[in-house]
KOLDOMI-524571 format. One record per residue: x, y, z of N, C-alpha, C, O, CB in turn. Coordinates in pm, whole numbers, plus 50000, padded with zeros to 5 digits. Glycine has a CB too. Example, Ala and Ser with C-alpha at 12.3 -4.5 7.8 and 13.67 -1.06 7.14 Angstrom:
2
513194943150780512304955050780513204967050780514244966850846511314955350905/512854977550708513674989450714512905000350787513415011450804514084994050572/
***
This chain:
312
803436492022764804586490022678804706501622579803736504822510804486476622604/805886507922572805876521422428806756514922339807656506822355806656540122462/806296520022248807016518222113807506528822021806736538322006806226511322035/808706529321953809336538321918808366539021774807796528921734810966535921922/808256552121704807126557321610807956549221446807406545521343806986579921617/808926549021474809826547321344809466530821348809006524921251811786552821358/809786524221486809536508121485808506504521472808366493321422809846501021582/807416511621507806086505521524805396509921333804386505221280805066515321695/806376519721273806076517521121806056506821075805046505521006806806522621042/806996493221078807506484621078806036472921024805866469220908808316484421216/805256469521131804546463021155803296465621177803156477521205804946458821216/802236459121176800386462521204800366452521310800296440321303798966458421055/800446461621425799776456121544798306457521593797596467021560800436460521637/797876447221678796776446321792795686460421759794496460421728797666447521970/796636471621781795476483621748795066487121612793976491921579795936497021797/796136484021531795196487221413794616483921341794316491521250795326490921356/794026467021345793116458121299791916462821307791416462521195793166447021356/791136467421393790046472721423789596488521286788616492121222790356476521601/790756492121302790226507021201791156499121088791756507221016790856528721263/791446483321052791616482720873790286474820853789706477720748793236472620795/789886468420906788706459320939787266470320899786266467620832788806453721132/787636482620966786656497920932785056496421066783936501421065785796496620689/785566489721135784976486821291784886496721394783936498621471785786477121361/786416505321383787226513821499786296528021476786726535421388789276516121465/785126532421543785206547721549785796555121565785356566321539784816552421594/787206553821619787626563721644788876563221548789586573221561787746565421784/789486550921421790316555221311790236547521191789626536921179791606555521348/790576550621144790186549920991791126541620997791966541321087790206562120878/791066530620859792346523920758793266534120691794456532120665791716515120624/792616544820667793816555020588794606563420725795686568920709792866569620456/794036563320833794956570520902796116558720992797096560521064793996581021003/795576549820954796926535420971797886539520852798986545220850796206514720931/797136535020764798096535020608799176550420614800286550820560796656536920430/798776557920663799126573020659800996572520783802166576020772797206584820756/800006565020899800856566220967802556549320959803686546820999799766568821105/801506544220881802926538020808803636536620695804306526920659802996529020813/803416549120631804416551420523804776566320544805676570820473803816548120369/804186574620634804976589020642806176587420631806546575720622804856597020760/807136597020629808766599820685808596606620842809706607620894809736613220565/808056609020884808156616121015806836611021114805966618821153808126633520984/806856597721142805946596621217805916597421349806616590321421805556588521194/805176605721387805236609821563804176598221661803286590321628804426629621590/804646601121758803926597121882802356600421929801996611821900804726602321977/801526593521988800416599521973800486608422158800166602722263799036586321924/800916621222147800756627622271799716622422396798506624122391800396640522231/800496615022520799856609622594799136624222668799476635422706800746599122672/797426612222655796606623622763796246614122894796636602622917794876631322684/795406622122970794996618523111794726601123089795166590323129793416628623167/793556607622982792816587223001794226578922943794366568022997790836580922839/795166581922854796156572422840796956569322979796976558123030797086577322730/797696582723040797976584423147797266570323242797926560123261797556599023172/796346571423277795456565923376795396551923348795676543423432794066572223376/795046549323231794916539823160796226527023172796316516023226794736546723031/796956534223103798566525523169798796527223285799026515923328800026529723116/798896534823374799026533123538797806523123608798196516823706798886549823613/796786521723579795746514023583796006499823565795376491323627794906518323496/796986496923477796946483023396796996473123488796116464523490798126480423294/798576473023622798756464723685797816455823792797536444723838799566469423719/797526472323792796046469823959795216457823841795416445923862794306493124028/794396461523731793736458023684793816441623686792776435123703793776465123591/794886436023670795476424623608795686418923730795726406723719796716426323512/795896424023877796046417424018794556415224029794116403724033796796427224151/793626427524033791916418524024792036409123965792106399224038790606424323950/792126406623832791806393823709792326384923820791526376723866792806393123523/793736385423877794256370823898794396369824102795146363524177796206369023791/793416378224121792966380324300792686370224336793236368924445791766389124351/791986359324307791156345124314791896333924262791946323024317789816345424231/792516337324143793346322924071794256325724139793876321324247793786320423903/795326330524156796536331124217797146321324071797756311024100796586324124402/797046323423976797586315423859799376321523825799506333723826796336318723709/800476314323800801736321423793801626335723658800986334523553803026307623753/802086342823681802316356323567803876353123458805096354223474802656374623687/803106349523369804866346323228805166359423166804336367223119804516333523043/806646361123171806646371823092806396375423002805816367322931807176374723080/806706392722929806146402222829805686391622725806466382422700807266414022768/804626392122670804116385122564804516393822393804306405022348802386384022605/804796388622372805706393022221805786384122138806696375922148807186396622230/804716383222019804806372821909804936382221735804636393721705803126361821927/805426372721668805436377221522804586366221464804316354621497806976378421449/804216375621345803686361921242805346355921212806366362521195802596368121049/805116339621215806346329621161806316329021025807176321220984806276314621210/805446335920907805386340320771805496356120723806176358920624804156335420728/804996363420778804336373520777805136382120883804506385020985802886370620798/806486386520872807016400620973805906408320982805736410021102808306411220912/805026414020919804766429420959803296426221014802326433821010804846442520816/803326414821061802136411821220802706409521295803516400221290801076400821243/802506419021423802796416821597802486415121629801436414821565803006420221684/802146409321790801376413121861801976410222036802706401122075800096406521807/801296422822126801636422822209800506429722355800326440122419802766427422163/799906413022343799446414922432799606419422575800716424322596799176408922419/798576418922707798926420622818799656419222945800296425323032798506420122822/799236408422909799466395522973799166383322982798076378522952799366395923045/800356376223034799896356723004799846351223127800896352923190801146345222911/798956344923187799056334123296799426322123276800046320423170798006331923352/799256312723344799776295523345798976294623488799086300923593801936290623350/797986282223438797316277323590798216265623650799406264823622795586270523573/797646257523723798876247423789798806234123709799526224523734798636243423971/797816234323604797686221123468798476222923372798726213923292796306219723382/799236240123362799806242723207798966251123130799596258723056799936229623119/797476252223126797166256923022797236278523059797406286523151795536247622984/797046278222960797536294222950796376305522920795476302722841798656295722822/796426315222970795636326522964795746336122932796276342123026795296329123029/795446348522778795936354722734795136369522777794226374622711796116349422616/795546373222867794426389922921794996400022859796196402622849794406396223106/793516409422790793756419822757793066430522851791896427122867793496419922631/793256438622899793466451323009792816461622898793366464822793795416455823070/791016467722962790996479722954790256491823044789536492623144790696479622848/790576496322994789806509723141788656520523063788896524622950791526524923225/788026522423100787086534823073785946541823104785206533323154786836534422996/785406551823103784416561023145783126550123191782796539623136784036572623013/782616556023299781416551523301779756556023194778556554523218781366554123436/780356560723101779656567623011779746558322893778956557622799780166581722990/781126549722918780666540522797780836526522841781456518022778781536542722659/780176524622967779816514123038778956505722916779306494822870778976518823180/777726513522873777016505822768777406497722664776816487422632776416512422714/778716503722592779486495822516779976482422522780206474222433780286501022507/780116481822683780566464822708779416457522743779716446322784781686461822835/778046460222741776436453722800776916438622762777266430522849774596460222694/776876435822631776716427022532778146417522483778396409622392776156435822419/778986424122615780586418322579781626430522557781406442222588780596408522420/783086424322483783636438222428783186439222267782816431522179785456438922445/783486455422284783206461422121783976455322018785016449022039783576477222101/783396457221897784186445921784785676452121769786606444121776783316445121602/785876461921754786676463721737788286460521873789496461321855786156474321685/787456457021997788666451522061788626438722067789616433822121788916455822186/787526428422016787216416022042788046411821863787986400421819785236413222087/788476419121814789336416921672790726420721699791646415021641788786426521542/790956432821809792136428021847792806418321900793946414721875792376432621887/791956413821985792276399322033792246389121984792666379422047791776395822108/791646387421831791326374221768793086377421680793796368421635789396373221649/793396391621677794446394921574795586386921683796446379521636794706414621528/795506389121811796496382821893796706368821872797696363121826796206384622024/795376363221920795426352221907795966343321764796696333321767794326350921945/795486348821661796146341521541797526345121518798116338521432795406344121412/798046352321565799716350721568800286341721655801176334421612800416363021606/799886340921782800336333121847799736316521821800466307021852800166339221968/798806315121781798466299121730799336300121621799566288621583796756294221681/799886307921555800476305021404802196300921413802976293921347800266321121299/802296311721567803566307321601804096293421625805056287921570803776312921697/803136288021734802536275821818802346268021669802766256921702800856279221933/802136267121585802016260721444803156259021382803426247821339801236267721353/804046269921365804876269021272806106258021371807146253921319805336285921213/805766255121493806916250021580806406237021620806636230421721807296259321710/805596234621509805206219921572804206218321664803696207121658806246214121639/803756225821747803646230421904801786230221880801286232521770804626250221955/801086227421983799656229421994799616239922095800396239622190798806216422033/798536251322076798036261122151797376257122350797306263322456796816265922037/797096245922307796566235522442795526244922470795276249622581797736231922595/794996247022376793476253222397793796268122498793016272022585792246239322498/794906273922467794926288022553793276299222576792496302822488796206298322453/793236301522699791916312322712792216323022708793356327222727791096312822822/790826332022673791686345922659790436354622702789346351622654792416350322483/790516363922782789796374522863790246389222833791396392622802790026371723014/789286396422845789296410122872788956410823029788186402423075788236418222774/789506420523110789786424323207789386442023201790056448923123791166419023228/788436447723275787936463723202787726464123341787416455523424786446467623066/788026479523349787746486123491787036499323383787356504923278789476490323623/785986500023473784926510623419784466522723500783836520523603783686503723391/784746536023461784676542323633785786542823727785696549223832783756534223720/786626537623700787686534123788787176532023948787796536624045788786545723774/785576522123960785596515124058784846502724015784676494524106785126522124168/784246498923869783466486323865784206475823786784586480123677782076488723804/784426466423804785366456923771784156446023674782996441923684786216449723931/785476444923568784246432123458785196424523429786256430723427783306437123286/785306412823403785596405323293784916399123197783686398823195786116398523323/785866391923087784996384623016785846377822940786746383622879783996391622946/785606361922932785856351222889785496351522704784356349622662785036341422986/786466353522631786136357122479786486343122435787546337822470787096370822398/785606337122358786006321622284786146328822115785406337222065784326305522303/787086323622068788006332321941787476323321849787516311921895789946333221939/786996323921738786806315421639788316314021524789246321521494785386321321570/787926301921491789116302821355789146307821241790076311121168789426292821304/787336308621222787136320621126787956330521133788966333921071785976326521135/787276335221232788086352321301789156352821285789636363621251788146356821452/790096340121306791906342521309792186342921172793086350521138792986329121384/791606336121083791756338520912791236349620888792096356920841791066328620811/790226354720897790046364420902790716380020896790526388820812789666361320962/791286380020980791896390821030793596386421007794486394421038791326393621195/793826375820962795176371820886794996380120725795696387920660795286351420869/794026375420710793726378020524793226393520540794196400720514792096365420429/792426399020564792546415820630793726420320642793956429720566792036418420774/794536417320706795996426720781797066422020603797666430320534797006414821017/796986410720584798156404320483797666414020378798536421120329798116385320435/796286415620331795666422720221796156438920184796596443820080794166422320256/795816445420336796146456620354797506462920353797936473720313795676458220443/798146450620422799886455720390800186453520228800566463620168801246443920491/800096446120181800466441520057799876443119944800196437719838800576431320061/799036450319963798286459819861798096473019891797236479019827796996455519834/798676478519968798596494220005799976498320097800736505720035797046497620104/800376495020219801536494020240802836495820192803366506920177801486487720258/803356485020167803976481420058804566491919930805586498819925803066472720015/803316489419819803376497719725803256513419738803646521719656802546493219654/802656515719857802516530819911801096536119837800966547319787804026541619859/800166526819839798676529419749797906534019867798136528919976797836514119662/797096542219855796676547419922795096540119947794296541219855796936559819881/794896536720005793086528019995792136540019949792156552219969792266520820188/791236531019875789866542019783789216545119917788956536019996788426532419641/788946558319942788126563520013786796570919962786936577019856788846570420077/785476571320022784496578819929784616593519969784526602319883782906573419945/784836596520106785226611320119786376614120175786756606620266784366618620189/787326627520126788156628220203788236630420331787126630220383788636633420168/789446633020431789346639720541790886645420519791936644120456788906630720679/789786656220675791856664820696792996654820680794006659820630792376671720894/793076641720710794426639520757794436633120631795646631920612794846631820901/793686626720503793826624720384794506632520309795616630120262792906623320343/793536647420287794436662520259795426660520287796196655220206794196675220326/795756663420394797176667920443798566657520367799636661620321797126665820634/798086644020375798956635320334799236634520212800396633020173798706625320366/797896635620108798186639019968798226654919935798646657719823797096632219881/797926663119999798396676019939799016686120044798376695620089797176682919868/800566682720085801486687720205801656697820192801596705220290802676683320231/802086705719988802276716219981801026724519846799976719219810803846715619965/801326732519815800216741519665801316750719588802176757719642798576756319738/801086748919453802256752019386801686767119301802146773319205802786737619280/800436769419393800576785619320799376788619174798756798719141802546787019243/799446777119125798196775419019796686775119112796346775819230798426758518922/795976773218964794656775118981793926764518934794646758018858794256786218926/792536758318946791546747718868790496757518832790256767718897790886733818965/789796753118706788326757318677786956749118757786376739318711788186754718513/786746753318838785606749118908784086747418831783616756818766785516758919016/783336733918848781996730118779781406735718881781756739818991781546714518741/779976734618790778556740518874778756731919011778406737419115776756736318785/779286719419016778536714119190779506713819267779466708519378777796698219216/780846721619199782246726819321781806739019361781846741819481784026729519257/781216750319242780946766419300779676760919380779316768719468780556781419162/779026750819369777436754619493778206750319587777866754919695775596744819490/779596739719597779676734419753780446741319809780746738319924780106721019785/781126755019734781826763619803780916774919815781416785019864783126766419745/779866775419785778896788819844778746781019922779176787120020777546796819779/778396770119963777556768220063778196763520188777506760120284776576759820022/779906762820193781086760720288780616778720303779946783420395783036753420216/781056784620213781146799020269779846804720371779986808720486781236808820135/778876804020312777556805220388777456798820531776796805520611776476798820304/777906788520572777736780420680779136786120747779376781720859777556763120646/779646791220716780676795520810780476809520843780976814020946782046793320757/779666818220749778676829920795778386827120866778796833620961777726834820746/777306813820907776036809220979776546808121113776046814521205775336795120926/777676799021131778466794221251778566808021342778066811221450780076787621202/779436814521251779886829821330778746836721344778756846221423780946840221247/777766834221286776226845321331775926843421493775666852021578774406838721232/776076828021504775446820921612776486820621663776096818521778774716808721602/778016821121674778626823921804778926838321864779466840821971779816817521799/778476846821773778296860721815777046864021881776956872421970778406869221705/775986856421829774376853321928774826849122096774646854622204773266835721846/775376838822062775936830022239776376840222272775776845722364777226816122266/777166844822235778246858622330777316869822348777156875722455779836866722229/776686872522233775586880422285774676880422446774666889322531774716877422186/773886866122444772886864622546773856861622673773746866122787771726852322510/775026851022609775866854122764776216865722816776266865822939777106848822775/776496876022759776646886322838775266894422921775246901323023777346894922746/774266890622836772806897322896772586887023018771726889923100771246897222769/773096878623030772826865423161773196868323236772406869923329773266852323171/774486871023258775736876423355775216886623379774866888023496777236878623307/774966896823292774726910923355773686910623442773746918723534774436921623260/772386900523433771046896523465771746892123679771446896123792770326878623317/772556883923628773206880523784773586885423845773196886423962773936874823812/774596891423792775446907023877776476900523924777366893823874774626916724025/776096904724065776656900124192776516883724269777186879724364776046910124281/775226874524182775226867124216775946854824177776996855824113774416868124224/775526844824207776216831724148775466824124062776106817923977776606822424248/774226822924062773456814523978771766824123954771606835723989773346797224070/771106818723913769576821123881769026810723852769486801123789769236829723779/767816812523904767076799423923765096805123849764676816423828767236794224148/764366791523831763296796923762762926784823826763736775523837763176801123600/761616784123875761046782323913761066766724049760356756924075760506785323810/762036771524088762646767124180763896757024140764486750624226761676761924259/764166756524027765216747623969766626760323902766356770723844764276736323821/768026755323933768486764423886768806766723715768606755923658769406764623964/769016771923667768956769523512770496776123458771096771523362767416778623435/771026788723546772226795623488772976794523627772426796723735771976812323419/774346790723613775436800923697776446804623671776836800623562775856798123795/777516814923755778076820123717779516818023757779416812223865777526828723724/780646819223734782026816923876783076824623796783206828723681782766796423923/783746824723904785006837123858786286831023944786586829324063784576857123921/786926828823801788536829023898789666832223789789606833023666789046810923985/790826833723892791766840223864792616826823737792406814923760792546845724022/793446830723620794156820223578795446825023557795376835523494793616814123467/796476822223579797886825823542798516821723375798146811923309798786817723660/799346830023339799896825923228801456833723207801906844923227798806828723114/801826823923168803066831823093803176840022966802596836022865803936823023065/803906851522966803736860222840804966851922807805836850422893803756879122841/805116845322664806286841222645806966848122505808136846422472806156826322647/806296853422455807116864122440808106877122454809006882222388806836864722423/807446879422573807886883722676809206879922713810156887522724807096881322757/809196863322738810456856422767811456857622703812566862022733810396845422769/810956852522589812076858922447812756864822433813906863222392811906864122360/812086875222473812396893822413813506895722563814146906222574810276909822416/813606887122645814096893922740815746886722800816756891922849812836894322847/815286870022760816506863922810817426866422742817456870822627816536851622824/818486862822832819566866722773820456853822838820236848222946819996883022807/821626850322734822336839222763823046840822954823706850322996823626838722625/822606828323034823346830223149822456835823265822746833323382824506839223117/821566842023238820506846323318819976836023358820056825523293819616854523266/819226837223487818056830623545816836823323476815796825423539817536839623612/816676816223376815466814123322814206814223430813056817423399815596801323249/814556810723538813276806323611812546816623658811336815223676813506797823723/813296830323688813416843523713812736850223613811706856723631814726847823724/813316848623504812576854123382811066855023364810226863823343812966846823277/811136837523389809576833923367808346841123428807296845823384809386820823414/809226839423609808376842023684808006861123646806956867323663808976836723836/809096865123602808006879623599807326884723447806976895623401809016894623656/807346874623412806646869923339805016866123317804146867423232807216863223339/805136862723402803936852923459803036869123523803406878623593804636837023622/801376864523437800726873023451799096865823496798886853723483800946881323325/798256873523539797216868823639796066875923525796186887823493797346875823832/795096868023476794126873623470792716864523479792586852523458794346880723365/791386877323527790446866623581789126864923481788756874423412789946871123738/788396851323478788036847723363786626842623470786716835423569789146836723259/785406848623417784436846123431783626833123331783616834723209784066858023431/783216825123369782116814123305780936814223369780616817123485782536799123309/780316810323266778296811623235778856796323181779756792523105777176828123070/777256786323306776906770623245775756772023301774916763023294777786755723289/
***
């Protein structure tokens, strides 16, 4: 399902419970908060694993339901019935042939972080799902209506050949929980446009509180000048040692020649490969089109070959 960047300002969905909760390795509460009060919020540029990931979903969800043959209800789409700016939109919903209902969440990933699911799913998706679930019991609440004990699974393809599920029982803790979390966060930071106390900054903190520099200056204390000698020094250090790598890689290569690899003592330890990569000069392009011309023409003589040796 996509969502437009301006709409999805709107509301705290499914994904970003996990990084306000401060669970999510991979985002912060301030880079939620960031991305719903900008003026220009963009899209997060789809890569391969997203790619894969959503093309993946359907297959995924025909395993889950290969055996039940249970009916498929449409797009699942709930609001909080108090609370607009909770969504949620899960995967998918089944119905067995009794009525009761099944709420699957769909994920895919590396066999490298196979380990992550040993013990179940990670907290931070087992809170997205509790975030699901308490919208939709709240809905199911506000209408009179009982949940009829709905189940709810993760469905994970790992590797893109080992198949898991797992049967998640949601506590009511958890659904208050993560009600009073999400309500807290909008309405004390959101809202007012407060930024949550952080103990250190980061780039995307910077960036949000300081977009532009007006040309002045600060007087720096003793433990700003040691942490800027010692930013400066370590970025000496960095460049010492990537001028070292470039160094010995070239004594490696030269060591090979003509060959492809080197080996020590019967194991190989270095090799080498060479190929050609194409690119466009696009400046080049620039400098050259002209309204009405061929663009494709352009490009192509444009387009330049050069060959790029790697050392692993």
């Amino acid at each position: 399902m996509e969502f437009d960047p301006k709409e999805r300002q709107k509301y705290l969905g499914g994904s970003d419970i996990g990084a306000i909760l401060g669970v999510n390795p991979y985002r912060s509460k301030h880079e939620v908060y960031i991305q719903k009060v900008t003026d220009n919020p963009t899209e997060v540029p789809e890569n391969e694993r997203m790619y894969w990931g959503s093309q993946l979903e359907e297959s995924v969800l025909k395993r889950w339901n290969r055996d039940r043959r249970f009916k498929r209800l449409g797009v699942v789409s709930a609001s909080h019935p108090n609370m607009p700016f909770m969504k949620g939109h899960p995967d998918a919903m089944f119905q067995d042939d009794t009525g009761k209902r099944y709420i699957i969440e769909v994920k895919t990933t590396d066999k490298d972080n196979a380990k992550l699911w040993e013990d179940g799913p990670p907290s931070y998706y087992y809170y997205q799902l509790a975030f699901y679930a308490m919208i939709i019991n709240r809905s199911l609440e506000s209408n009179m209506a009982t949940s009829n004990g709905i189940k709810y699974y993760f469905a994970v393809l790992i590797g893109g050949n080992e198949y898991r599920e797992y049967a998640v029982d949601i506590q009511d803790s958890d659904m208050n929980y993560v009600e009073e979390q999400a309500t807290e966060f909008w309405l004390n930071h959101v809202t007012p446009k407060i930024l949550p106390e952080y103990d250190e900054p980061t780039k995307a903190i910077n960036a949000h509180l300081f977009p532009d520099h007006n040309g002045s200056g600060i007087e720096a204390d003793q433990f700003m000048k040691e942490l800027v000698d010692k930013y400066r020094n370590l970025k000496k250090s960095a460049k010492a040692l990537c001028d070292e790598a470039d160094r010995l890689k070239e004594v490696i290569k030269n060591k090979i020649g003509h060959n492809s690899y080197m080996s020590y003592d019967g194991k190989k330890i270095a090799s080498v490969s060479s190929y050609n990569k194409k690119y466009v000069d696009w400046k080049s392009v620039a400098d050259t089109f002209k309204e009405h011309e061929h663009f494709d023409a352009i490009v192509e003589e444009s387009t330049k070959t050069t060959n790029i040796t790697t050392l692993r």
